[in-house]
LOLUM-913356 format. One line per 8 residues: number of its first residue (from 1); their letters; for each residue x, y, z of C-alpha. Coordinates in steps of 0.1 Angstrom, whole numbers, plus 5000, padded with zeros to 4 digits. Each point is the difference from the previous one (the first is absolute). Example, Ala and Ser with C-alpha at 12.3 -4.5 7.8 and 13.67 -1.06 7.14 Angstrom:
<rs>
1 = AS = 5123,4955,5078  5014,5034,4993
</rs>
This chain:
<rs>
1 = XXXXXXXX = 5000,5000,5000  5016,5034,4991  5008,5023,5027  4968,5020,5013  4990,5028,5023  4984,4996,5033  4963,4996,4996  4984,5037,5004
9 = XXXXXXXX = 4975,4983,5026  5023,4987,5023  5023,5034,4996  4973,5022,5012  4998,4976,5029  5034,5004,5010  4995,5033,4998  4973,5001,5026
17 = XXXXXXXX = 5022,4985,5027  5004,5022,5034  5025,4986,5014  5042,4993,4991  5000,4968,4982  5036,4992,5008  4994,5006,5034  4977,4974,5002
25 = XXXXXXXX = 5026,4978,4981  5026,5005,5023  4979,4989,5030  4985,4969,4980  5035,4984,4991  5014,5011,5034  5023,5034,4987  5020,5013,4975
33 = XXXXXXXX = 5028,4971,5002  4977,4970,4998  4980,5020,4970  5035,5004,4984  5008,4966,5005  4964,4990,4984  5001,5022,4967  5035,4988,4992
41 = XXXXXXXX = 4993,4966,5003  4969,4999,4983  5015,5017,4976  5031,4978,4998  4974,4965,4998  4972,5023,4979  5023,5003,4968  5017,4968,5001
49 = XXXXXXXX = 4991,4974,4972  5000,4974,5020  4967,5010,5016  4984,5010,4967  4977,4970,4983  4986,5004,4963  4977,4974,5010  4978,5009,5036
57 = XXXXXXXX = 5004,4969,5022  4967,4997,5004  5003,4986,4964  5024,4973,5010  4990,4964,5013  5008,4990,5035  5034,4984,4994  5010,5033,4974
65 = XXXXXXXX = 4990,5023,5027  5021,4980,5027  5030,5001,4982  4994,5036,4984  4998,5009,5039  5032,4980,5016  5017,5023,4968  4991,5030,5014
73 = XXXXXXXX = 5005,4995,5037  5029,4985,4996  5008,5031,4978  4986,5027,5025  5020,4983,5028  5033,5005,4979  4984,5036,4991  4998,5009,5031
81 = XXXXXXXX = 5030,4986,5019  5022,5020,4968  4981,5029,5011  5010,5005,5037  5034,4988,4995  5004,5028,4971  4990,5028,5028  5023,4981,5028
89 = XXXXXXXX = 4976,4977,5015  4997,4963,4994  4987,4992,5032  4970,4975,4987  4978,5012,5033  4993,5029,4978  4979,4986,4976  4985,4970,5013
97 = XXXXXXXX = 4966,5016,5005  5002,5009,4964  4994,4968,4985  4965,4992,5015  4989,5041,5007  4983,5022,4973  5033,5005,4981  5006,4961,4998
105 = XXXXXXXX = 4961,4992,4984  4996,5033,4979  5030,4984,4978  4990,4962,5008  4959,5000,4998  4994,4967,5011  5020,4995,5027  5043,4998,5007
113 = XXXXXXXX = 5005,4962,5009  5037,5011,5021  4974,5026,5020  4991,4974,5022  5041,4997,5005  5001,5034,5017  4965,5007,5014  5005,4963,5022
121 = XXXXXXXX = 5032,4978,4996  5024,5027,5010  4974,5011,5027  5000,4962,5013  5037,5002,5000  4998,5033,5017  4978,4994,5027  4999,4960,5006
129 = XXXXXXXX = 5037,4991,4993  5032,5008,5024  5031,5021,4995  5017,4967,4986  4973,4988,4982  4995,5036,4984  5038,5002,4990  4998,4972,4983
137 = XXXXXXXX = 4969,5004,4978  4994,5040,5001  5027,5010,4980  4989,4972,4969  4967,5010,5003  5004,5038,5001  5025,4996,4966  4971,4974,4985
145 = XXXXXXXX = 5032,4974,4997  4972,4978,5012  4960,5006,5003  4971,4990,5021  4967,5004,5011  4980,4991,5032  4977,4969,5001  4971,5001,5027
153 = XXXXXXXX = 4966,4997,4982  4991,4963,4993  4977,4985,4979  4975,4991,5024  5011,5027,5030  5007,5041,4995  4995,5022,5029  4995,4973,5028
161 = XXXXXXXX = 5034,4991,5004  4995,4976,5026  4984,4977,4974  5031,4999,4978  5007,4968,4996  5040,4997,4980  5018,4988,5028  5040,5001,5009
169 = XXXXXXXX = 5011,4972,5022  5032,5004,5016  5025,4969,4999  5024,4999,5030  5026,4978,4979  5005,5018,4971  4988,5037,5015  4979,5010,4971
177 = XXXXXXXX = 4966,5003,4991  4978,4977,4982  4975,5023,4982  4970,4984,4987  4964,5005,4984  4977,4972,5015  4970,5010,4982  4991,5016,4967
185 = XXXXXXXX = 4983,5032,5017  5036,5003,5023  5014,5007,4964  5012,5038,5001  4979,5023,4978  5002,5033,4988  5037,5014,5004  5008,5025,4977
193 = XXXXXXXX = 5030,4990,4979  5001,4963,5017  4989,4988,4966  5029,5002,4975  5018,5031,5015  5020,4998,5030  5018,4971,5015  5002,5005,5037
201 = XXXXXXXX = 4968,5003,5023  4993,5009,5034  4973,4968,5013  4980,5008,5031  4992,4962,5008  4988,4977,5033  5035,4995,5022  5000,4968,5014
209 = XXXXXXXX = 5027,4984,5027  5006,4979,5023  4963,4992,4994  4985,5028,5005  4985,5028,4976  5015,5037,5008  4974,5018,4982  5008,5021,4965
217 = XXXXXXXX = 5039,5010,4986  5018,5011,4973  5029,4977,4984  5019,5014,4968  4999,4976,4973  5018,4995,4968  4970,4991,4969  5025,4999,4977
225 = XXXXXXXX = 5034,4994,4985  5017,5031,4995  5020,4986,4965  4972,4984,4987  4970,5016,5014  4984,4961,5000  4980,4998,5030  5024,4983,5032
233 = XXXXXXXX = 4987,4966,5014  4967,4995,5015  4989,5031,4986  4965,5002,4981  4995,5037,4986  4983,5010,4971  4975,5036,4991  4965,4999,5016
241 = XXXXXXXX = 4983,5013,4966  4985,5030,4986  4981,5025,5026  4983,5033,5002  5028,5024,4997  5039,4996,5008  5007,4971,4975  5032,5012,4999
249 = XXXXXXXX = 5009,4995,5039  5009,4960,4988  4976,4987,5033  5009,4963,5006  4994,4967,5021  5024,4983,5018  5005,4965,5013  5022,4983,5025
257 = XXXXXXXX = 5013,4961,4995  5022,4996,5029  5019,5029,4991  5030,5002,5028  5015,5033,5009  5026,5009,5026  4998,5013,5037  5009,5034,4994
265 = XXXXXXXX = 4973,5007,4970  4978,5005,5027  4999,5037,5006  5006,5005,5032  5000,5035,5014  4970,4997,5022  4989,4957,5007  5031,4981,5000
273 = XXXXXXXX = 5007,4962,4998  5027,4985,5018  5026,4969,4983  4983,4980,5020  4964,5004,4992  4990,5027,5027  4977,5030,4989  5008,5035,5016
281 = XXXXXXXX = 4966,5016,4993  5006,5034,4993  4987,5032,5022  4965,5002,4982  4985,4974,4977  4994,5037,4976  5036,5005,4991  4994,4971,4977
289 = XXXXXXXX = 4975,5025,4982  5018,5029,4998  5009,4999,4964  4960,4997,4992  4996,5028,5023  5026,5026,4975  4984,4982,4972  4969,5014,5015
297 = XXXXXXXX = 5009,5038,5006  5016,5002,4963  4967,4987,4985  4983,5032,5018  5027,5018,4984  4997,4987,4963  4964,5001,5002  4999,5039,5001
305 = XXXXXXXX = 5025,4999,4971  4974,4981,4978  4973,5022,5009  5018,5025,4992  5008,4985,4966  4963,4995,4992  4990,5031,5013  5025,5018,4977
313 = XXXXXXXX = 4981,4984,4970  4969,5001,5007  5001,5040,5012  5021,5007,4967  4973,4982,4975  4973,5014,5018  5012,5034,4990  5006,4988,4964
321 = XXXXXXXX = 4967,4983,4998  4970,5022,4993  4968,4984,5001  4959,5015,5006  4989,5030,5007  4993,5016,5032  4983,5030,4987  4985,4993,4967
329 = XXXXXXXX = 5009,5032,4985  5036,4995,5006  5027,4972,4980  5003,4966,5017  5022,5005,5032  5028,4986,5014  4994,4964,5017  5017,5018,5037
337 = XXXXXXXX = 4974,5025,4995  4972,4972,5007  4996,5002,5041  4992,4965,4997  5041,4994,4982  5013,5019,5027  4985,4975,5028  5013,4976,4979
345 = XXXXXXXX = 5036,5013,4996  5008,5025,5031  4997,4972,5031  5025,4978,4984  5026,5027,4999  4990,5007,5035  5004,4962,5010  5036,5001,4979
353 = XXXXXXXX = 5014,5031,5021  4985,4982,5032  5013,4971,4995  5032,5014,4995  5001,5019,5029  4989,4972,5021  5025,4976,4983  5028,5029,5017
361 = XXXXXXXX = 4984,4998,5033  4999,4960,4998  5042,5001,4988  5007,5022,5029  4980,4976,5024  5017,4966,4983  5032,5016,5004  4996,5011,5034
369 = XXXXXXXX = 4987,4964,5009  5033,4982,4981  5019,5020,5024  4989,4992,5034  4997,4963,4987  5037,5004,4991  5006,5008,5036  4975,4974,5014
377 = XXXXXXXX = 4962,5018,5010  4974,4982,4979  4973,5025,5017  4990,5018,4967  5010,4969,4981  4953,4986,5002  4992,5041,4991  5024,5001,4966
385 = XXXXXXXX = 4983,4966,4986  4965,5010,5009  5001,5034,4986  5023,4987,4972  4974,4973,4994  4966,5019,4998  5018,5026,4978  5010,4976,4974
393 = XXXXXXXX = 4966,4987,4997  4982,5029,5001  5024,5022,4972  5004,4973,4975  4961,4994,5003  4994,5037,4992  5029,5003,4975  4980,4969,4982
401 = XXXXXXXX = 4969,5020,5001  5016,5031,4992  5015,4988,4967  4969,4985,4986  4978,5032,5006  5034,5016,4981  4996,4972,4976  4962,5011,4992
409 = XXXXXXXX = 5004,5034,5001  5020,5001,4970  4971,4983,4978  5007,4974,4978  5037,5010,4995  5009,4987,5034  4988,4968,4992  5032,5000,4975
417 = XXXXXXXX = 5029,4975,5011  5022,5031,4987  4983,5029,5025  5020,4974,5027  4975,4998,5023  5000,4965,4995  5039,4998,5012  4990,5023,5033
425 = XXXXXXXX = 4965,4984,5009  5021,4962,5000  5026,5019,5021  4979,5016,5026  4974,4968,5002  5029,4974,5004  5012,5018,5030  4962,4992,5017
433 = XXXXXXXX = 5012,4969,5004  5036,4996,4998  5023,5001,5036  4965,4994,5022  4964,4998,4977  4982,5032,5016  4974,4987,5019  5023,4975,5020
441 = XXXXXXXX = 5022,5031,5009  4971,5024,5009  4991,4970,5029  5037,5001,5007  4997,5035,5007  4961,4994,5020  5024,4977,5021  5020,5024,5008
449 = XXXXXXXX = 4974,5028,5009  4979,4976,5021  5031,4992,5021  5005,5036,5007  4966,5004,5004  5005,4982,5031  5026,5020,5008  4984,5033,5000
457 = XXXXXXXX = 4974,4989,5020  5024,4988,5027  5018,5035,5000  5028,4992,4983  5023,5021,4980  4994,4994,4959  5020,5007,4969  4997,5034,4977
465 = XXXXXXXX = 4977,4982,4977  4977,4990,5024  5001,5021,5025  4963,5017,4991  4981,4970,5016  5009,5016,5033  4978,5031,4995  4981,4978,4985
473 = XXXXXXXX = 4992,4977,5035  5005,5031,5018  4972,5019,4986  4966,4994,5017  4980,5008,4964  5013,4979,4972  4978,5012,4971  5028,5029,4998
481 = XXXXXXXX = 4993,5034,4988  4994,5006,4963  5029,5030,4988  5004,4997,4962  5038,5016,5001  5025,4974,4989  5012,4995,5040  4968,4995,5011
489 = XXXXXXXX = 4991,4976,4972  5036,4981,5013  4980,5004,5032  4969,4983,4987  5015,4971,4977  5023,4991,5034  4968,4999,5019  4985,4976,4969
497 = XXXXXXXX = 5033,4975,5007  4992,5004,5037  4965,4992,5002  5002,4973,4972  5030,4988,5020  4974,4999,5030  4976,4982,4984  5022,4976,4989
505 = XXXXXXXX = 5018,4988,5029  4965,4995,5019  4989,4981,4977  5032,4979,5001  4994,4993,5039  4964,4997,4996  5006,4972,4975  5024,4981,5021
513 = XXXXXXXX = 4974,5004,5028  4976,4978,4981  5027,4974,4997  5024,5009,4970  5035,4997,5001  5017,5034,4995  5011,4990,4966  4963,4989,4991
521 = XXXXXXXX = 4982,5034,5014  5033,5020,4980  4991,4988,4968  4964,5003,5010  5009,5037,5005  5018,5003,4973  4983,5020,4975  5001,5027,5029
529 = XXXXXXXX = 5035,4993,5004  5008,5011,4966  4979,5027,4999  5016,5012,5037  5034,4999,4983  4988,5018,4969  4986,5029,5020  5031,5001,5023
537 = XXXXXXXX = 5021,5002,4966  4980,5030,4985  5001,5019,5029  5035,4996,5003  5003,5011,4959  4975,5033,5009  5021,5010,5028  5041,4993,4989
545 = XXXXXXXX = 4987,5018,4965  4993,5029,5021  5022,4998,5025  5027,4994,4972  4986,5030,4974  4999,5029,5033  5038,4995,5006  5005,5002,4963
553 = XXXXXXXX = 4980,5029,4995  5024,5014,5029  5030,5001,4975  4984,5005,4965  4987,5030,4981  4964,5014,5011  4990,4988,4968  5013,4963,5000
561 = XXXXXXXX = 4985,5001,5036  4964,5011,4988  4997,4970,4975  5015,4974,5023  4977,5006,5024  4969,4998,4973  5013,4967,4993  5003,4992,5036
569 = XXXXXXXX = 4963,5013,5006  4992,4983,4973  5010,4969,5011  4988,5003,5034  4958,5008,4980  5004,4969,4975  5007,4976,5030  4976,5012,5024
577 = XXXXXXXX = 4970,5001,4976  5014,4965,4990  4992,4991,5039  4964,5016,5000  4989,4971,5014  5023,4993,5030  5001,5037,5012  4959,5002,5000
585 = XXXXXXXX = 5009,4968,5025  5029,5015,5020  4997,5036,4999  4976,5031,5002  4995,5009,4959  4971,5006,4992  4986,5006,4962  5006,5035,4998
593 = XXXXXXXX = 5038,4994,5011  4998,4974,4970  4990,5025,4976  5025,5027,5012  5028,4970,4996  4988,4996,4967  5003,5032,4986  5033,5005,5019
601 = XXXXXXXX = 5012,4973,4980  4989,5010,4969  5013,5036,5007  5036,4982,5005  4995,4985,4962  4994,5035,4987  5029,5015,5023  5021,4970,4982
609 = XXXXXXXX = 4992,5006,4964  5019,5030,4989  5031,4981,5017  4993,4965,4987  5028,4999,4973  5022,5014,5018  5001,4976,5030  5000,4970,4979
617 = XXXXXXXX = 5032,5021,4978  5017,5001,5033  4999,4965,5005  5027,5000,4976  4995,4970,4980  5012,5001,4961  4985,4984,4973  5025,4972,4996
625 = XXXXXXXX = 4984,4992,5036  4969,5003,4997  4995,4982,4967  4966,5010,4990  4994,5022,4967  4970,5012,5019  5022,5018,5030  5027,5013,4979
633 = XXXXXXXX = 5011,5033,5014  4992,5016,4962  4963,4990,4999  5004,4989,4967  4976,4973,5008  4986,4987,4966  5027,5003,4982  5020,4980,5024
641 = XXXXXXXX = 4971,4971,5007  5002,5000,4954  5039,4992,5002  4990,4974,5024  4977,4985,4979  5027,4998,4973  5024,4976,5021  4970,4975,4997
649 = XXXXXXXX = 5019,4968,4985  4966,4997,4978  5008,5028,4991  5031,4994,4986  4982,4981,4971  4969,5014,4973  4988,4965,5000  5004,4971,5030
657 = XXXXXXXX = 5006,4969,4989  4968,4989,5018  4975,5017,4973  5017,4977,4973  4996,4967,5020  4970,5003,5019  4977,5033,4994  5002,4997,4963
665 = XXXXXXX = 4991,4958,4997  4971,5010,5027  4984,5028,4978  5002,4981,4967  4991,4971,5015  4958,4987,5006  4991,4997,5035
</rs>
């Protein structure tokens, strides 16, 4: 396509912004080093040939696109080492988050089979193996001399790990492991990479000695030769199949047939076992989780980041695409200028700024909680994986959401593989289910909060996330106050999560009154459960998003301030009159505080509109990135979505073979 201007629609748009653009940039990426950083990479991988396909991959089959994708990672990896050694840093810590983050599946669209090398081997190495063990395999891994992934989900068990059933059975006289698979669902299932990609893996398996089983641990094991690549002895591994989205992740299954291992491939840094056969069980059983806990807080992370991305091309075609009339004296309008667009468009780049403040406020908390485990107190150690486990569930199942009413509101053109929707909705509706499927963690989290509960009402001291349910026993009126600011609506979703919590846990005891076991009247409760957890989570989003915008707007421009706080507001509107229902139950509103909140919120989506262009521009994402002809920062949207059309393989012909051996015989033939 020959070089074009900037679509006149989208122009005047920019023009309308209030607020510095760059500013907003600069706090987005985390300041004018990191954005410096960004631009030249992306720059650096953007016009490399490598990364550039004549064909779209989504025109490949399944094997093309596998190894069309090991090319590229294998090539951005290379890319991107040459790149910080050329400006004096090779230190591979630098860019391991960039082979699974935005960057990493803006070039690869279906998925980087070596992410799964950074975003959980080397975490498994980092936080389950010791000094020695990490001396020996960190500096391979780091330099990709070898490569692995991290085997937990089976076939037949995901997020109850007690069921797994791959056991490792110590034996004394030869001090290894015997690994084994004694069932077809024990059979590992779903590791990215563990197909055809990597050849070490970290096994979280059933230790067994001296008789005895010691519960869940990790054990590094080698899949495959590193010569040859053939799989090693007793190994059965092979790809899972085709999926949703992220065919290009390589997930496999594997099987153990008395596979032996030595001693000291047991990562040891927290449980330990003895030459003999004796288990040291480690300070908390949770250390063993800990790498599905960072997994955790960088899915809150990259969720925000593919909001963002599908914000950024929905807001941008919305501008481009003019459709109706509002008045019908006037030419069709712009699709933003619909009220109805802007409810459709405006709350998920609320949910993407959100969720990206809250992801900071989560890092902060996880790497506050590492520390004092690194000196020994577990005490915030149950807070961390409860709030870390409702907020996965809770953002992912909103990003989900979020994407297909993006999806819609660009018409029929989203429906296009190319307007990579497709690529984003497979990424953000994997992670539902992937490291703990949603519901299982939002009772993970109830757990949590009905423990506490307890606690509270016994006087004693809570953490910062839960420390409202003390006001909340305290108070002698529990249907709190009605106040529609955005801290009293905090106030009022916290007194939801308290009074559901309530509920919830007498209905647990009343249930074991009439004879249930506690597990029996939990999962009777259950529905509850999750819903106490959900409402605990969004009142923990409402308030760190507000908490987190006023001490931005403390150090930004009046102007930056002004919007951030619209999107806060707005925020704080879209999830309270998505909670009608609970705060008629819990709190004072009444139907004319409804209609107030209603047209606060969609005062907030007028407030937004002049600015819309420019907030999705200062996420900073180029083209190559978001890979979508209808979010190209031009607007050149028809013209782009026609050159698509043309990299059709059918369309690389006048006449398919197919009309010469079967259309034309069935037209000239008698039925």
């Amino acid at each position: 396509m020959p070089a074009s201007t900037v679509n006149k629609d989208l122009q005047a748009e920019r023009d309308k912004g209030s607020f510095d653009r760059n500013e907003f940039t600069l706090w987005w990426v985390g300041g004018k080093e990191k954005l410096k950083e960004k631009q030249h990479l992306e720059t650096f991988l953007a016009n490399d040939p490598d990364f550039h396909n004549e064909t779209p991959i989504h025109f490949l089959s399944h094997k093309e696109l596998y190894e069309e994708t090991i090319r590229q990672a294998t090539a951005i990896f290379r890319k991107v080492r040459k790149f910080h050694e050329d400006r004096g840093n090779g230190d591979p810590s630098n860019y391991m988050q960039i082979l699974g983050g935005l960057l990493g599946n803006g070039i690869i669209r279906q998925g980087n089979p070596l992410g799964i090398h950074f975003a959980m081997f080397v975490p498994a190495l980092l936080g389950h193996g010791s000094p020695e063990q990490q001396a020996e395999w960190l500096p391979r891994a780091l330099k990709c001399q070898l490569l692995g992934t991290y085997a937990q989900t089976e076939l037949g068990h995901g997020t109850f790990l007690r069921g797994l059933e791959t056991t490792a059975t110590y034996d004394e006289r030869t001090e290894e492991f015997v690994l084994e698979s004694p069932t077809l669902s024990s059979y590992k299932w779903w590791p990215g990479g563990l197909a055809h990609t990597v050849n070490y893996c970290v096994v979280m398996a059933q230790l067994f000695s001296k008789g005895q089983c010691h519960g869940i641990q990790p054990f590094i094991v080698q899949l495959r030769d590193e010569e040859s690549h053939m799989p090693m002895k007793g190994i059965v591994i092979g790809e899972i199949g085709n999926k949703l989205g992220m065919n290009g992740v390589n997930n496999g299954y594997l099987g153990f047939e008395k596979v032996r291992i030595p001693r000291k491939n047991m990562l040891m840094k927290n449980a330990k076992l003895l030459a003999d056969g004796t288990f040291v069980k480690p300070p908390s059983q949770a250390l063993t989780y800990g790498t599905m806990m960072f997994v955790r807080v960088i899915i809150v992370r990259d969720t925000a980041l593919h909001l963002a991305k599908v914000a950024t091309i929905a807001v941008r075609y919305s501008c481009v695409r003019r459709q109706s009339h509002i008045n019908p004296d006037q030419p069709e309008v712009q699709v933003i200028d619909h009220l109805t667009q802007q409810y459709k468009l405006f709350p998920s780049i609320a949910r993407s700024i959100v969720f990206k403040l809250t992801s900071d406020n989560l890092w902060e908390m996880y790497n506050q909680v590492t520390s004092e485990l690194d000196q020994g107190n577990l005490e915030r150690l149950p807070e961390l994986h409860a709030i870390a486990c409702c907020l996965k569930a809770v953002t992912t199942a909103d990003a989900a959401k979020s994407v297909e009413t993006l999806r819609m509101a660009c018409g029929g053109h989203g429906y296009m593989t190319c307007a990579n929707f497709y690529n984003t909705y497979g990424f953000v509706t994997a992670a539902c289910t992937y490291e703990g499927e949603n519901t299982v963690l939002l009772l993970q989290t109830a757990r949590y909060l009905i423990k506490v509960w307890n606690l509270a009402l016994k006087g004693q001291p809570l953490g910062p996330t839960v420390q409202y349910l003390n006001s909340f026993i305290q108070s002698r009126n529990n249907r709190h106050a009605w106040i529609d600011t955005v801290p009293g609506i905090v106030k009022a979703l916290q007194t939801v999560a308290a009074g559901k919590l309530r509920l919830a846990n007498e209905h647990v005891e009343q249930r074991k009154k009439a004879g249930y076991t506690h597990e029996e009247a939990v999962n009777l409760t259950s529905l509850e459960l999750a819903q106490t957890a959900e409402a605990h989570c969004r009142a923990f989003l409402v308030q760190s998003g507000h908490e987190m915008i006023e001490k931005l707007c403390q150090r930004v421009s009046p102007a930056l301030a002004k919007v951030m706080r619209t999107v806060g507001e707005l925020y704080a509107y879209n999830e309270a009159l998505d909670s009608i229902g609970s705060l008629v139950r819990f709190t004072t509103i009444s139907e004319s505080d409804i209609n107030r909140l209603q047209s606060k919120l969609e005062s907030a989506l007028l407030a937004i509109r002049p600015n819309a262009v420019s907030i999705v521009d200062g996420f900073a994402i180029p083209d190559v990135l978001l890979g979508s002809p209808l979010g190209a920062y031009d607007g050149n949207v028809y013209e782009r979505l026609y050159e698509e059309a043309q990299k059709s393989p059918l369309n690389k012909e006048p006449v398919n073979k197919s009309f010469h051996l079967y259309l034309k015989p069935f037209m000239r033939s008698s039925l």
